[in-house]
N, C-alpha and C positions, 0 to 999 in steps of 0.2 A: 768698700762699697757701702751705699748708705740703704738703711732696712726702707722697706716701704713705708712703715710710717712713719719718717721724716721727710720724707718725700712729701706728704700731704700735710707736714705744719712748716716744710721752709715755706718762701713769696716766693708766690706764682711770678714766673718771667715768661717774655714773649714767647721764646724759646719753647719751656715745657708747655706753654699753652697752645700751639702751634702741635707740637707731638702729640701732645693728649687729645688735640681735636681732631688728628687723624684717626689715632689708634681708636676712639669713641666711632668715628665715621665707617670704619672698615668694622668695628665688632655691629654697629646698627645694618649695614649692608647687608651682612653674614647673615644674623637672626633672623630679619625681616624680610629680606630679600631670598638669599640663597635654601635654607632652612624650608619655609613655605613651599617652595619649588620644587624642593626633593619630596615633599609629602606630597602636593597634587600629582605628581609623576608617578610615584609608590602607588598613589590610591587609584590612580587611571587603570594602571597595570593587574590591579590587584581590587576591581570593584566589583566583578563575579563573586569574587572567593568571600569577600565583605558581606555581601547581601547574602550568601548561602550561610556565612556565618552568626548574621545575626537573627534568619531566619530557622538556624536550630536552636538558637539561645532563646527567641522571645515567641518562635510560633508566626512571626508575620512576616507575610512575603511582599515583597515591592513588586506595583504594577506597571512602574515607570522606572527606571532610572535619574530622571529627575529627583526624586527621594535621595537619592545616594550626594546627589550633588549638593543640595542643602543642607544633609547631613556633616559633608566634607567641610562645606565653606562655615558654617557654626563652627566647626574645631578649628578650621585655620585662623578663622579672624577673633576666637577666642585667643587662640597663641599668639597674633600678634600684636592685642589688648597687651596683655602682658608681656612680652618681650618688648611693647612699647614704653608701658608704664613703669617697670624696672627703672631704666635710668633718671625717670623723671623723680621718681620717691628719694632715687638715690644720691642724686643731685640738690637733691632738699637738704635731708639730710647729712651729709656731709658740707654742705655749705653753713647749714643753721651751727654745727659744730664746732665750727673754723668763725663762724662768728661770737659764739657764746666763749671760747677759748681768748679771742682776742679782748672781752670785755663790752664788746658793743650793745645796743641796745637794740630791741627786736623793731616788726612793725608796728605804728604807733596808729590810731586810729585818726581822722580827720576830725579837727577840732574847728574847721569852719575856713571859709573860701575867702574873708576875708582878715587880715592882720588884727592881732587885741583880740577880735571873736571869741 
């Protein structure tokens, strides 16, 4: 059995890239999708107990329930900032490496739109 890291310095083939774009599709579904959903659920169920609790921690009481929900939606779309942004750093990264490995040379800046320039 080969260790995971020769997994990610043999050549990509159709094959693993096809697998690896699932296995990435189902772990993004999960995060972004599933994840979320069990917390607006949790906090529906559980947004008396929230508002009384943060009511004896800070002294303020909510006039609206509206409150609770923009509290809510600030943390979830926080986590999904970052549960988004994870694979994108991560995908950098691991590419710039598998580049710098093989020798090549990075991005280069625009030296002009036309040839000789």
């Amino acid at each position: 059995m080969k260790s995971p890291r020769s997994l990610f310095e043999s050549e990509m083939t159709w094959a693993k890239a096809v697998i690896a774009g699932t296995l990435i599709t189902a772990i993004l579904v999960v995060t972004l999708g599933f994840i979320p959903s069990i917390f607006r659920y949790e906090w529906g169920k559980k947004s008396d107990d929230i508002a009384e609790f943060i009511k004896d921690k800070t002294g303020y009481e909510f006039k609206s329930s509206y409150t609770l929900v923009r509290i809510h939606d600030a943390i979830s779309m926080g986590y999904q900032t970052v549960a988004f942004a994870i694979p994108l750093v991560a995908t950098y990264v691991v590419l710039d490496r598998r580049r710098r490995r093989s020798g090549q040379r990075g991005p280069s800046g625009v030296k002009g739109y036309l040839p000789g320039k």
